[in-house]
TORMI-758015 format. One record per residue: residue in one letter; x, y, z of N, C-alpha, C in turn. Coordinates in steps of 0.2 Angstrom, whole numbers, plus 5000, padded with zeros to 4 digits. Example, Ala and Ser with C-alpha at 12.3 -4.5 7.8 and 13.67 -1.06 7.14 Angstrom:
2
  type   n.X   n.Y   n.Z  ca.X  ca.Y  ca.Z   c.X   c.Y   c.Z
     a  5066  4972  5039  5062  4978  5039  5066  4984  5039
     s  5064  4989  5035  5068  4995  5036  5064  5000  5039
***
This chain:
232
  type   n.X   n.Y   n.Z  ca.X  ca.Y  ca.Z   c.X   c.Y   c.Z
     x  5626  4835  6079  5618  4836  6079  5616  4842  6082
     x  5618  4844  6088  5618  4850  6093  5618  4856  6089
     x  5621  4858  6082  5625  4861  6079  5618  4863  6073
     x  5617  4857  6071  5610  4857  6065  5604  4858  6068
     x  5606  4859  6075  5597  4857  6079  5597  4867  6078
     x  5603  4869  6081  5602  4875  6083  5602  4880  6076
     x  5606  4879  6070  5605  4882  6065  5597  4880  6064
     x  5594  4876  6064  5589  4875  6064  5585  4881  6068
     x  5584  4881  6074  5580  4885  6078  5584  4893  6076
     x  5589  4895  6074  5594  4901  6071  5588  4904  6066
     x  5587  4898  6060  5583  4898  6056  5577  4902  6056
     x  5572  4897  6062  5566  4898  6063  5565  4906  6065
     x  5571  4907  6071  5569  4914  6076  5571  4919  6069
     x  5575  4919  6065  5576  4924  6060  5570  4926  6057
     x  5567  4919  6054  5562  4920  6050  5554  4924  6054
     x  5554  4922  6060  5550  4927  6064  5551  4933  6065
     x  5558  4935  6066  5558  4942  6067  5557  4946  6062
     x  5558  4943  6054  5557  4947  6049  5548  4949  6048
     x  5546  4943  6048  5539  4943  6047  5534  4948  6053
     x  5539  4947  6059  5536  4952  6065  5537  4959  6061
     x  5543  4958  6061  5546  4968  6057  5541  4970  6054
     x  5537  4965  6048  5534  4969  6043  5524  4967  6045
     x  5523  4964  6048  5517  4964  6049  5516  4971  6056
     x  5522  4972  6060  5522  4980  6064  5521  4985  6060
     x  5525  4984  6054  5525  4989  6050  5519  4991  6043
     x  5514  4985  6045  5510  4986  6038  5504  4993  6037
     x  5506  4997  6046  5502  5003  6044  5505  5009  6042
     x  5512  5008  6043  5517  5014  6040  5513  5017  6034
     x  5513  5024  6034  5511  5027  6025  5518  5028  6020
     x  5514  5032  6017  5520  5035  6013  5526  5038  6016
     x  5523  5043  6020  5526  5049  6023  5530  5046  6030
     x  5529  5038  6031  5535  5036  6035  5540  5033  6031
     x  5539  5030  6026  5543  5025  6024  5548  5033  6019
     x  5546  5038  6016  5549  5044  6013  5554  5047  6018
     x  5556  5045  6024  5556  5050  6031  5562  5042  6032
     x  5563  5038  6028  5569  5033  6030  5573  5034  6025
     x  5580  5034  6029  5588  5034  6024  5589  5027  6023
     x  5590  5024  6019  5592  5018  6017  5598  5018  6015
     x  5602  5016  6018  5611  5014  6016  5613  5008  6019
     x  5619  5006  6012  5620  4999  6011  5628  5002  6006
     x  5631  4997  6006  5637  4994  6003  5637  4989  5996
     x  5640  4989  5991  5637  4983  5986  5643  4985  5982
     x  5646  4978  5979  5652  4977  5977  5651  4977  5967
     x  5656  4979  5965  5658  4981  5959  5664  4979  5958
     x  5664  4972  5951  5668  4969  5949  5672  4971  5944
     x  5677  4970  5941  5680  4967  5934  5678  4963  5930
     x  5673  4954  5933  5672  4951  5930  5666  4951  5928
     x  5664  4956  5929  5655  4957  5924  5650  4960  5932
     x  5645  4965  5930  5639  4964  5933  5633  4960  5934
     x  5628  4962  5940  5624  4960  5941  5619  4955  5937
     x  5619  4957  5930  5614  4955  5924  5616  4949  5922
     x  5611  4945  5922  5611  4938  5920  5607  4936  5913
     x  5609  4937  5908  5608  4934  5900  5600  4930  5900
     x  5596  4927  5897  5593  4924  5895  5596  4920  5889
     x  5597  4912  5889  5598  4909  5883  5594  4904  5882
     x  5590  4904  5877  5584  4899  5873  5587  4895  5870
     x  5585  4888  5872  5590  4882  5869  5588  4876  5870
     x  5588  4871  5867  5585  4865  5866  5591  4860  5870
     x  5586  4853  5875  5592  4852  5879  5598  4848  5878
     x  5600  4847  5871  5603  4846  5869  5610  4850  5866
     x  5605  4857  5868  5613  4861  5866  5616  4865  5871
     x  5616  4862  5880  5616  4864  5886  5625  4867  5885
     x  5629  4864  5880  5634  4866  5881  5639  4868  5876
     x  5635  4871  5872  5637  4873  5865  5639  4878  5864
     x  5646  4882  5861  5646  4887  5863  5642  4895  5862
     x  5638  4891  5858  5633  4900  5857  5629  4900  5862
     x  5629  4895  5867  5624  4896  5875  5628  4895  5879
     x  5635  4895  5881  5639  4896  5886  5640  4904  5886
     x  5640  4907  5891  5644  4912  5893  5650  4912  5897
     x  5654  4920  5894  5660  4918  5897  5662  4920  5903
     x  5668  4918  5908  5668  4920  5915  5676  4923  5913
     x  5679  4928  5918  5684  4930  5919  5684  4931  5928
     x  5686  4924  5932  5690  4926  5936  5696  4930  5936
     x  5701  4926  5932  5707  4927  5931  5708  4936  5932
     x  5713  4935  5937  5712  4943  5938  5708  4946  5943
     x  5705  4945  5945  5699  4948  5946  5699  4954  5951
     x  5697  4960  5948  5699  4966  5955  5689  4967  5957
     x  5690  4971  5963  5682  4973  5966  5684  4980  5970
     x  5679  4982  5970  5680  4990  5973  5667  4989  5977
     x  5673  4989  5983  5666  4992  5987  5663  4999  5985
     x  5657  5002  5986  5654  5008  5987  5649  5007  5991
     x  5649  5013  5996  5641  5014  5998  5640  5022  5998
     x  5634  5018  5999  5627  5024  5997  5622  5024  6001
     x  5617  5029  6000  5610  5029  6004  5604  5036  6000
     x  5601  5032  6002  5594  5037  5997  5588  5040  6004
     x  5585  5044  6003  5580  5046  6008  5576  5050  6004
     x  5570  5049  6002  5566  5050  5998  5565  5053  5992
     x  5569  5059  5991  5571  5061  5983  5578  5064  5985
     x  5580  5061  5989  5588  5063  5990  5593  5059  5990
     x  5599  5059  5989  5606  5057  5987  5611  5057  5991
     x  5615  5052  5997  5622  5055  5997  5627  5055  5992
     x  5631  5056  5994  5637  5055  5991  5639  5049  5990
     x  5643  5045  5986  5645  5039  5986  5650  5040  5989
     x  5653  5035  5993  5660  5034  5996  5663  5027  5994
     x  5670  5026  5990  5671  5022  5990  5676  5018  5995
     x  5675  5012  5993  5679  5009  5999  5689  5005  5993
     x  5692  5008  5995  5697  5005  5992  5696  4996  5993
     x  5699  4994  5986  5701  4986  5987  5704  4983  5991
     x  5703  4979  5992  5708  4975  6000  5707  4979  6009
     x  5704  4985  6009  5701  4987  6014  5696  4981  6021
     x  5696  4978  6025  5692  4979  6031  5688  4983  6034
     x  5680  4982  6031  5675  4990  6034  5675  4985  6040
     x  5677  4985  6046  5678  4986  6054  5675  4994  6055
     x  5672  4995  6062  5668  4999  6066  5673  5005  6064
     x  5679  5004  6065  5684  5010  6066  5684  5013  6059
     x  5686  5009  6055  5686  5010  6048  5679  5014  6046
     x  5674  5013  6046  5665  5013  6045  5664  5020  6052
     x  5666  5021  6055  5665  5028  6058  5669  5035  6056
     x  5676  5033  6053  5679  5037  6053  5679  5040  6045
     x  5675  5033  6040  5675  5036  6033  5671  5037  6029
     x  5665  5034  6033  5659  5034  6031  5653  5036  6035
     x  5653  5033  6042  5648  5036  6048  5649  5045  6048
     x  5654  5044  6052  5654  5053  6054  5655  5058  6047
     x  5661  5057  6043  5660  5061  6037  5655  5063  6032
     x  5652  5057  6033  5646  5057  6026  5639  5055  6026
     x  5639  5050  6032  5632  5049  6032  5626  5053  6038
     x  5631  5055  6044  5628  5059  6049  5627  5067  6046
     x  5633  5069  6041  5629  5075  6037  5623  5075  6033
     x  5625  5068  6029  5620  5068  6025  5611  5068  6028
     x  5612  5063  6034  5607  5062  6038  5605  5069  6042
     x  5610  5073  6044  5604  5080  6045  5603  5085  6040
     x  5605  5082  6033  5600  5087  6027  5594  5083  6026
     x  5592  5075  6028  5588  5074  6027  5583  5077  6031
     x  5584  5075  6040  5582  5080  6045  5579  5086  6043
     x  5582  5090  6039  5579  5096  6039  5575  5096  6033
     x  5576  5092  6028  5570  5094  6023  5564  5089  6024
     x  5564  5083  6028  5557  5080  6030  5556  5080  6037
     x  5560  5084  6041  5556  5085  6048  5563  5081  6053
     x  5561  5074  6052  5566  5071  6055  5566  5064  6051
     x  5572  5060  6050  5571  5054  6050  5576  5048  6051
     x  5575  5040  6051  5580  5035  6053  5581  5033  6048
     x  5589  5029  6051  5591  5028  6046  5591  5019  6048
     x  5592  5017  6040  5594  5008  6039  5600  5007  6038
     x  5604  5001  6042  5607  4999  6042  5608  4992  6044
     x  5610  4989  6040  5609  4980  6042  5614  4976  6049
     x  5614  4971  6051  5616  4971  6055  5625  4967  6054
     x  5629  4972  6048  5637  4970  6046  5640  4973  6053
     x  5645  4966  6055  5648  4969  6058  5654  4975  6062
     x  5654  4980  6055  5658  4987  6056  5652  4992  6056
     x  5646  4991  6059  5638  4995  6061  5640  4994  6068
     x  5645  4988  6072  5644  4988  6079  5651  4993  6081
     x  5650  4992  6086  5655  4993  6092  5656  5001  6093
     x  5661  5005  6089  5664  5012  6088  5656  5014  6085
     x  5655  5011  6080  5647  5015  6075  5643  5016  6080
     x  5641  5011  6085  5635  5013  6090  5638  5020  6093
     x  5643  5019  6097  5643  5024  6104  5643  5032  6097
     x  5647  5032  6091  5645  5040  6086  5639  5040  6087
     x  5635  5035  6082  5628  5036  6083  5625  5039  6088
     x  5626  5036  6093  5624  5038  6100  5625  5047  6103
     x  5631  5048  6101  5633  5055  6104  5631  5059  6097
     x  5630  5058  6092  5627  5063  6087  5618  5060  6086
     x  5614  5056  6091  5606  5055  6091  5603  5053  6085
     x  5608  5050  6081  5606  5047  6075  5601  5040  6076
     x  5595  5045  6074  5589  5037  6076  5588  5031  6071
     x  5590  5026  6073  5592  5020  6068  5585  5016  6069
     x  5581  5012  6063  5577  5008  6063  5580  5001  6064
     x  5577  4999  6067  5577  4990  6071  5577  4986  6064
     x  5584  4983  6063  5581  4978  6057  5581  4974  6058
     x  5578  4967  6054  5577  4960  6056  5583  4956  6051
     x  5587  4951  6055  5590  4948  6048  5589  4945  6045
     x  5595  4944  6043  5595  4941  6032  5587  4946  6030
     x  5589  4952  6029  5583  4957  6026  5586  4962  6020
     x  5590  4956  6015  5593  4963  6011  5586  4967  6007
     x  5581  4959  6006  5575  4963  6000  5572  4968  6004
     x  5572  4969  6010  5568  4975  6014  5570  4982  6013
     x  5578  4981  6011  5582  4988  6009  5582  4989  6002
     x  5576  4995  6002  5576  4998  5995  5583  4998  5992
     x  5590  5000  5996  5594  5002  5992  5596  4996  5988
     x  5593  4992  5989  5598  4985  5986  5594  4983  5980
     x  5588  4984  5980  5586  4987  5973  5589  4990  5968
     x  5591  4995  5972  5594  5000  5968  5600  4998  5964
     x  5606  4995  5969  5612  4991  5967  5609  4989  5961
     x  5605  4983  5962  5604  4979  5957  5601  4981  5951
     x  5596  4986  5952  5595  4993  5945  5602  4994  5940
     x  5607  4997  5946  5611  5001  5945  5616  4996  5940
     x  5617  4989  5944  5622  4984  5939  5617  4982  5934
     x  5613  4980  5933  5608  4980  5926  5611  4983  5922
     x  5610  4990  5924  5611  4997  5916  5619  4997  5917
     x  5623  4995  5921  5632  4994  5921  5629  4989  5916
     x  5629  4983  5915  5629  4979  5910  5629  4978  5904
     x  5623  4981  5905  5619  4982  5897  5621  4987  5892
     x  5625  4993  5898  5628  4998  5895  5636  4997  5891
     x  5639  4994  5897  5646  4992  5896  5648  4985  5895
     x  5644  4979  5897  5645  4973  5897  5651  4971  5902
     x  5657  4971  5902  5662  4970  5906  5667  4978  5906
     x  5670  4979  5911  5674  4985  5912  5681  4981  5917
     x  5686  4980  5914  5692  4978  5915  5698  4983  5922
     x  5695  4989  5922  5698  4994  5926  5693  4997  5931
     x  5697  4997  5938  5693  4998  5944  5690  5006  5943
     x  5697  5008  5941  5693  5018  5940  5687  5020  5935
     x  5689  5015  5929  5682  5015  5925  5676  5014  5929
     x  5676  5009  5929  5672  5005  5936  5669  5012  5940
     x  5674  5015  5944  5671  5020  5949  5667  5027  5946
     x  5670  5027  5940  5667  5031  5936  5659  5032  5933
     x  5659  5024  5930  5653  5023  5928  5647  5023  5934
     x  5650  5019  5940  5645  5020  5944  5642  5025  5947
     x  5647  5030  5947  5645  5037  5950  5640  5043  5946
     x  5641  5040  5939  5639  5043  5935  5630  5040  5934
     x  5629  5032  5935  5623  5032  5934  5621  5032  5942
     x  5625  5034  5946  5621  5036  5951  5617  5042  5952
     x  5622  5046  5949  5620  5053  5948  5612  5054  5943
     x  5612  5050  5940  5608  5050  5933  5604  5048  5937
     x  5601  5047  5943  5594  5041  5943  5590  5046  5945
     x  5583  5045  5943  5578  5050  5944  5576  5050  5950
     x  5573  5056  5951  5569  5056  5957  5564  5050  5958
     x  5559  5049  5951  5552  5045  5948  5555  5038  5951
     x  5561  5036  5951  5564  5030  5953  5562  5028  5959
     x  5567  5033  5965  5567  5032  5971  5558  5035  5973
     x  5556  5038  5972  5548  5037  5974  5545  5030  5972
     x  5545  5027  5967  5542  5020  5965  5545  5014  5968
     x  5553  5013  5973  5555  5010  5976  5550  5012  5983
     x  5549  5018  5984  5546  5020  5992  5539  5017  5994
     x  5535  5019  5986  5532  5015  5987  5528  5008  5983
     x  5533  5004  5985  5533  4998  5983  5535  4992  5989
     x  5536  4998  5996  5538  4993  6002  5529  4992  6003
     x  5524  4994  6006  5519  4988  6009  5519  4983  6004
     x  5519  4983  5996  5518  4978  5994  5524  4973  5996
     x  5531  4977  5995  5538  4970  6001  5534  4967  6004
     x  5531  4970  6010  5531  4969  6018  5526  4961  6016
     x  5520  4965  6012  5515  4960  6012  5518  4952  6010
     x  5521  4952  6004  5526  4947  5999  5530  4943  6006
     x  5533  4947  6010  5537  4944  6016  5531  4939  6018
     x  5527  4944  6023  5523  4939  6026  5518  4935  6023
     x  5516  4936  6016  5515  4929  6013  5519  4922  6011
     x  5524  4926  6012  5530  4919  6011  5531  4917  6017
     x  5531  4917  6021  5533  4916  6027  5540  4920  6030
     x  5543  4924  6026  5547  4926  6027  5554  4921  6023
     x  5550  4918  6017  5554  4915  6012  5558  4921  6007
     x  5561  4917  6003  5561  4922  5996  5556  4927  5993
     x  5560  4931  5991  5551  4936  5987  5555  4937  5983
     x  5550  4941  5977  5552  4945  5971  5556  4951  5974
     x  5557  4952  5978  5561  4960  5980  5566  4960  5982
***
């Protein structure tokens, strides 16, 4: 009982802090939310991408094979990637090998220092200054703070369970779509690494501007929901 009372109250205080986040932030302009790096991690399968079919069907043929789709656990390989965007800019992707642990140790020495704090003062110097996003996974603590710390990497406060508040996760989900639709299934992890990096390369500037500015309309969506589900 003690256990559902406080997941319960877990719940609640979540759903506040998000709604606080975004109602603090309903005056941001353009030229704050352009001035934020958005980076996030998003996994890339063997058994298919993000994209989910439409099937039109009468309910009598719920299990007929021309409306079943197929699944392919069997086997199944994954390869993480992360990434981040900051208003018409790109880092690099870093892949995460399969069967890896992103722990602090891991996440400072492959991804924080290498690739994100470079990338993060090219952003510095072509919009002034700006922070970065990052959720709150546990290889963000421990070793990541104290880097961040001695390199003044200014991070944005973020609320939990807020993937829809991170443009990049958008983008993920952009990106597995046109994986989909383009290739349908991809069997081999290098292929896989391949395609990904190639339609990351491909994506327009006109993109990441209309993800930037499409956060007040988030914010508002959050705190009309109560800080439920949204379209984002």
């Amino acid at each position: 009982m003690y256990v559902l009372q406080w997941d319960i109250i877990s719940g609640i205080l979540e759903r506040t802090l998000r709604v606080k986040w975004c109602q603090d932030r309903l005056h941001w302009t353009y030229k704050d939310w352009i001035r934020t790096l958005w980076t996030d991690e998003s996994t890339f399968s063997t058994t298919g991408f993000g994209h989910r079919p439409w099937v039109l069907r009468r309910p009598e043929e719920e299990f007929h094979p021309d409306c079943i789709d197929e699944t392919w656990e069997s086997g199944r390989e994954s390869v993480m990637i992360w990434g981040g965007f900051c208003g018409e800019m790109k880092s690099e992707l870093q892949v995460i090998p399969p069967g890896v642990k992103v722990d602090s140790i891991y996440y400072v020495t492959h991804i924080l220092d290498p690739v994100l704090i470079p990338f993060w003062h090219q952003t510095c110097e072509h919009y002034g200054w700006t922070q970065v996003v990052e959720d709150g996974a546990p290889g963000h603590q421990r070793f990541a703070k104290h880097c961040r710390a001695i390199n003044q990497v200014e991070i944005l406060p973020w609320p939990p369970q807020s993937p829809d508040l991170n443009l990049i996760e958008a983008l993920w989900g952009d990106m597995e779509t046109e994986l989909g639709e383009t290739f349908g299934q991809i069997k081999d992890i290098e292929v896989i690494i391949r395609a990904v990096k190639a339609i990351w390369d491909s994506i327009e500037i006109s993109c990441l501007d209309g993800l930037i500015r499409s956060m007040p309309e988030c914010l508002e969506a959050v705190i009309a929901a109560g800080s439920m589900a949204t379209a984002y």
